[in-house]
N, C-alpha and C positions, 0 to 999 in steps of 0.2 A: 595515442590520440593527443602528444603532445599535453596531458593535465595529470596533474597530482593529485592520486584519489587518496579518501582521506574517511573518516568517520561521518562529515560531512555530507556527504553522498550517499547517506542509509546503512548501516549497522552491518548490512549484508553483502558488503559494497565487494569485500574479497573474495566470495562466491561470485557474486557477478564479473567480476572482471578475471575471475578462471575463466568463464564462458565465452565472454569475450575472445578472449584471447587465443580458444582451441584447446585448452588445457583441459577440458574433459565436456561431454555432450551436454550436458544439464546438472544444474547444483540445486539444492534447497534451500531458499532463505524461509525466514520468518517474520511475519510485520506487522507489528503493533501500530504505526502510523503511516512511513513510508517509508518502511526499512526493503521491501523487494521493490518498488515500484520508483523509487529515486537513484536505489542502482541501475537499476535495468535502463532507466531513462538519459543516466550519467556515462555506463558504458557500450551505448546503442545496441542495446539486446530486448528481449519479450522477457516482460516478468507475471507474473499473475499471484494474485493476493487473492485466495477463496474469500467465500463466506466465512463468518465463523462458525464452524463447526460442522465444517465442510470436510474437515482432514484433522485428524487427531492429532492432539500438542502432546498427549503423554511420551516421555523423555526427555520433552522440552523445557530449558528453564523459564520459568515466569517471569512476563512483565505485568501485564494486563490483561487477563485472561479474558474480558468481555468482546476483548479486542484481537488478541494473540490469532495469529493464522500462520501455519506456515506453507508455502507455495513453490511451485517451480520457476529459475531463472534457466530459460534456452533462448535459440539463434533464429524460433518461429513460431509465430502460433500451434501449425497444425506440433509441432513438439510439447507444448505447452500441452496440449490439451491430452493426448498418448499420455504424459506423464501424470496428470490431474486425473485421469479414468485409474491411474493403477496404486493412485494412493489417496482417494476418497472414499471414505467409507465409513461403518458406525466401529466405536469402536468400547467397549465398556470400561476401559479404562477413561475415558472423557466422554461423559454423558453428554456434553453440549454436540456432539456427532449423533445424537440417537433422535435428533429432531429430524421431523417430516418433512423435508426438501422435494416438492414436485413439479421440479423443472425438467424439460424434454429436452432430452440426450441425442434425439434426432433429427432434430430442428435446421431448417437449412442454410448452412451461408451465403446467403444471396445479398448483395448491396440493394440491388433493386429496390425502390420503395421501401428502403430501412427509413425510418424517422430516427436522425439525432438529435439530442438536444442537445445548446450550447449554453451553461450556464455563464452570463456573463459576468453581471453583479458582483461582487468580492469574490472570483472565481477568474478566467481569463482575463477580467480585465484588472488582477495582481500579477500579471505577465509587467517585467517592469523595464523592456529595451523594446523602442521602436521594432527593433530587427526583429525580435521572436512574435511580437505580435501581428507585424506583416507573413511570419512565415507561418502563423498558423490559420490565418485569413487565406492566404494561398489553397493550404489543403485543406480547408471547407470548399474552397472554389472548384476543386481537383474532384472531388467527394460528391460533390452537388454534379458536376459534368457525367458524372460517372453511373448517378441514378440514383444517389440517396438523397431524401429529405429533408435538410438541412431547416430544424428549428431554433431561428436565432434571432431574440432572446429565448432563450429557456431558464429562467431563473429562479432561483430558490427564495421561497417566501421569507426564507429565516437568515437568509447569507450575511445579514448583518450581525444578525445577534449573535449567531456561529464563528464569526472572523472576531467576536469579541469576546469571548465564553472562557472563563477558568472556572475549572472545577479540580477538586479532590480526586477524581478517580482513577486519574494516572498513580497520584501516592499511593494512596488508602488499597487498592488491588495489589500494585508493588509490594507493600507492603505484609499485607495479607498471605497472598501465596505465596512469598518466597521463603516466609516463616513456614508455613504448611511444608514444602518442599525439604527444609535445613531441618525441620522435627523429624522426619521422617529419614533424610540420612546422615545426618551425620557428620557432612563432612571435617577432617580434622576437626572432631569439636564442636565445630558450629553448630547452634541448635535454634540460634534463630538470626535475625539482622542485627539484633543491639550486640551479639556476639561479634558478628564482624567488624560491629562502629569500634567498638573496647578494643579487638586487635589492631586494628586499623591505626588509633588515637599512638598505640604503643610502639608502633612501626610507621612511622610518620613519610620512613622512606620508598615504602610500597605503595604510597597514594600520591604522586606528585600533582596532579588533577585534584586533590582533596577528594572530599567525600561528601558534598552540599545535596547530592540525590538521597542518599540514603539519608541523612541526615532528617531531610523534608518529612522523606517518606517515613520516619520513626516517628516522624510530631504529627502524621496527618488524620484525620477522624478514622473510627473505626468500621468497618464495611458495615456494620448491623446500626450506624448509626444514620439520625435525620437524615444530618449535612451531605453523608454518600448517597444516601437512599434517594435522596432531590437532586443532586448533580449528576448521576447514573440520567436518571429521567430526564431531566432537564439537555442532556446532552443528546439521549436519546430521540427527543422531540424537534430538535434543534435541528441535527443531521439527516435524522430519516425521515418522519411524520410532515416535515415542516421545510423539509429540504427537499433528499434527494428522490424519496416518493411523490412529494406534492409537485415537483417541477416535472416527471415523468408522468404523472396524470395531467397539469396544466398543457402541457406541447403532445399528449398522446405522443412519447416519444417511444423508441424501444431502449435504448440508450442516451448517455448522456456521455458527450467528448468535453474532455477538459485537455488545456497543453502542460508541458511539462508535470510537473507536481504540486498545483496550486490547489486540488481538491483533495491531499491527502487527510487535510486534518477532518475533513468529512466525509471518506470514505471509513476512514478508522473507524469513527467512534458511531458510525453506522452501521459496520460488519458487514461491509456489502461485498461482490465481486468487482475486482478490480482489475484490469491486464494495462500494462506500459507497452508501447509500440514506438519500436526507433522510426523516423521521420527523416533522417538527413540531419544536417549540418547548420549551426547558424554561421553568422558572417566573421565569425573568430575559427571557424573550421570545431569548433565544440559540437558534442553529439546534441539532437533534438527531440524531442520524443511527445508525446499525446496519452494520454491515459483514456480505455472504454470503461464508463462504470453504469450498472443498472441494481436493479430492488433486491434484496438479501434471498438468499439462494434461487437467486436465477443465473448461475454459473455458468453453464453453457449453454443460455442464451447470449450472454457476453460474450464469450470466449468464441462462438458462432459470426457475432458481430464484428467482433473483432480480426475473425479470420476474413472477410469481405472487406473490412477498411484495410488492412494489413495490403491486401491484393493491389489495391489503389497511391497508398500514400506512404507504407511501409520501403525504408532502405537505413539498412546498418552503415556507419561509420566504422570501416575493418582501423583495428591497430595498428600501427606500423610500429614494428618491430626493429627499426635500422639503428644503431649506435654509434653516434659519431668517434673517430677516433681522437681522443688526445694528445697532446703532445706538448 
């Protein structure tokens, strides 16, 4: 695709651009914010981010368990969703999988009379080149021709306060389970974070990056405290209650379309469903993509939804593979 992928493009990004590439049918990422859903959009493939607690994190390491999902990166929805049926499940090593999700498995994909909502407010309109914001006004037009409902504005009551929100709960969760995780094995020694800051400090050459996260996350409140306990909620209210539920009641939408990955930070820290859909190219020949997102475990309602816009506005950017010769 002609671009340098990098950690920039979501944690997940090496998974994804296997997939890409042909290098094997389907990878697993995991994403704590927009670690599947910024690759899959960066190397024009489908990514989907469950619920939380839609697919078991045990053997996964931690970052932010409230948040942590891990999901399938493939070349389609209808793959996407084969893989999502055979690794959702309850599972007792992760209680947060033992919750009651009653969303319908048989639900139809039909565009027809879908309502989208468009959140635009601190959402599409943080798309920030003329070009992507014409090429995603395009495929609403595409989308709307084609039989859906196009609600636009669909805006989040909260988008402001959300686009401005820092909280604790990235550290303080970091922080938490990864201690949880290193008590329990071990590894060489390690038995908690402040272990690895100590080794780290005395190996100065193993950290050229420093170590400023960890660092954070060793000073941040403790999970049983106020300050977590308010910015949990507070983020909570922010993203779901006050966001991406109340803009899906205000538009009676059934979903909500955002472009690129401008609603990651409030898909996150909502736990909702989430899929990336490649879209084509913008005017640098860079891949494009759309995110479908709707209310926490309503997964394959989404994933339904997104099989029907996929029909309409969906096209991969394939690799090329060619290597000039030197000389």
């Amino acid at each position: 695709l002609g671009v340098e992928y990098g950690r920039g493009q979501g944690s997940s990004v090496g998974s994804a651009a296997a997939v890409a590439a042909g290098f094997c049918a389907f990878a697993i990422g995991s994403e704590t914010q927009n670690s599947i859903q910024a690759p899959a959009v960066h190397t024009s493939i489908v990514g989907f981010k469950p619920s939380v607690g839609q697919v078991s994190r045990h053997g996964l390491i931690p970052l932010v368990p409230s948040q942590d999902s891990p999901g399938p990166l493939t070349r389609s929805v209808d793959d996407t969703l084969l893989i999502f049926q055979a690794i959702a499940g309850p599972d007792m090593n992760d209680t947060a999988t033992l919750a009651d999700f009653s969303d319908d498995a048989s639900r139809h994909n039909d565009l027809q009379g879908l309502r989208i909502g468009i959140p635009r407010r601190f959402m599409a309109d943080n798309v920030n080149t003329d070009d992507h914001k014409a090429i995603f006004n395009d495929l609403l037009a595409s989308l709307s021709r084609a039989g859906a409902i196009i609600v636009d504005p669909c805006d989040m009551p909260a988008a402001e306060q959300l686009n401005a929100v820092r909280s604790c709960v990235f550290r303080s969760e970091f922080h938490s389970s990864l201690n949880t995780l290193l008590a329990g094995l071990k590894p060489c020694g390690m038995t908690s974070m402040g272990d690895i800051i100590e080794w780290n400090k005395s190996h100065p050459e193993a950290i050229p990056y420093g170590q400023s996260l960890l660092d954070a996350a060793k000073a941040s409140p403790d999970i049983r405290s106020a300050q977590y306990i308010n910015d949990r909620r507070h983020d909570v209210a922010l993203s779901l209650h006050e966001g991406i539920l109340a803009a899906l009641k205000k538009g009676s939408a059934d979903v909500l379309l955002s472009p690129m990955t401008v609603a990651a930070k409030c898909t996150g820290k909502a736990g909702v469903p989430v899929v990336a859909i490649p879209a084509g190219a913008d005017a640098a020949g860079l891949p494009f993509g759309v995110t479908v997102y709707g209310a926490p475990g309503q997964d394959y309602a989404v994933i339904h939804a997104a099989e029907a816009i996929e029909k309409v506005i969906g096209k991969r950017v394939l690799p090329d593979f060619t290597v000039a010769n030197e000389t």
